[in-house]
C-alpha positions in Angstrom: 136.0 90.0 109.3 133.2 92.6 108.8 130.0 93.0 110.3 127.4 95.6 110.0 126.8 98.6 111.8 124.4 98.5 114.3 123.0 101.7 113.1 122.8 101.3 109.5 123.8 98.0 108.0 126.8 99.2 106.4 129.7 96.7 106.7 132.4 97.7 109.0 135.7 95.9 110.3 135.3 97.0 113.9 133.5 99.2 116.1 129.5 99.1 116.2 128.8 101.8 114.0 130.2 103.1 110.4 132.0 106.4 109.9 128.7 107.6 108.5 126.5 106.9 111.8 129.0 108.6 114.2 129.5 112.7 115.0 133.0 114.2 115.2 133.6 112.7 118.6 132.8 109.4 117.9 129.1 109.3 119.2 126.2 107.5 117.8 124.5 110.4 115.8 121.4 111.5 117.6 118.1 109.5 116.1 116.6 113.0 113.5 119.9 113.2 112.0 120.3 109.7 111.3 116.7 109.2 110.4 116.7 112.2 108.0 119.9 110.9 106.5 118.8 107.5 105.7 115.6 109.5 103.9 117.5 111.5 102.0 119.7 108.3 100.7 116.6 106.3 99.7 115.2 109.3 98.0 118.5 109.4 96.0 118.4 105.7 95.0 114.8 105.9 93.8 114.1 109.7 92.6 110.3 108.7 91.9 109.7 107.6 96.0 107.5 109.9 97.8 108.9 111.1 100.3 106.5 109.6 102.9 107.0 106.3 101.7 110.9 106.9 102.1 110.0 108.0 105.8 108.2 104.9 106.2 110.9 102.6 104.6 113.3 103.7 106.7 111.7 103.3 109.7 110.5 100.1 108.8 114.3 99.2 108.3 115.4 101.3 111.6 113.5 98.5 113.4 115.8 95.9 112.3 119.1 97.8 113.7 120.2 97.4 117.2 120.6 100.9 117.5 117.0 102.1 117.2 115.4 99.0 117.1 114.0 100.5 120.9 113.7 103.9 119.9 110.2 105.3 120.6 109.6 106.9 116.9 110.2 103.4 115.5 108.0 101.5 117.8 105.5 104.0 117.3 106.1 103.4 113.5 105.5 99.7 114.2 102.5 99.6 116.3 100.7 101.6 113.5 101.2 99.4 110.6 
């Protein structure tokens, strides 16, 4: 049975983060790479988003993920909206 990843949302079969979310070792990306990743994806899907809308998109979805629900760029992100 899938389930997302705890990082982005993508279903996965096991594990707690997706193929895309992880570093040649295995390990959780670190929080800029994944951040500037998810940017450039929504900026891809919608060619006509500014870019600091994008920004604050995905940190607005980062907060729902386990993985950086805590992390102190996305609380910042929250308390000043």
């Amino acid at each position: 049975m899938k389930h997302p990843c705890e990082s982005c949302g993508m279903p996965i079969d096991n594990g707690c983060y997706c193929t895309y979310c992880v570093d040649a070792q295995g390990n959780l990306q670190d929080f800029e790479t994944r951040f500037e990743r998810m940017v450039q994806w929504a900026l891809r899907e919608d060619t006509s988003l500014p870019r600091a809308q994008a920004e604050a998109n995905t940190l607005a979805y980062m907060a729902r993920m386990p993985a950086w629900a805590q992390h102190p760029r996305v609380i910042a992100a929250q308390t000043a909206s």
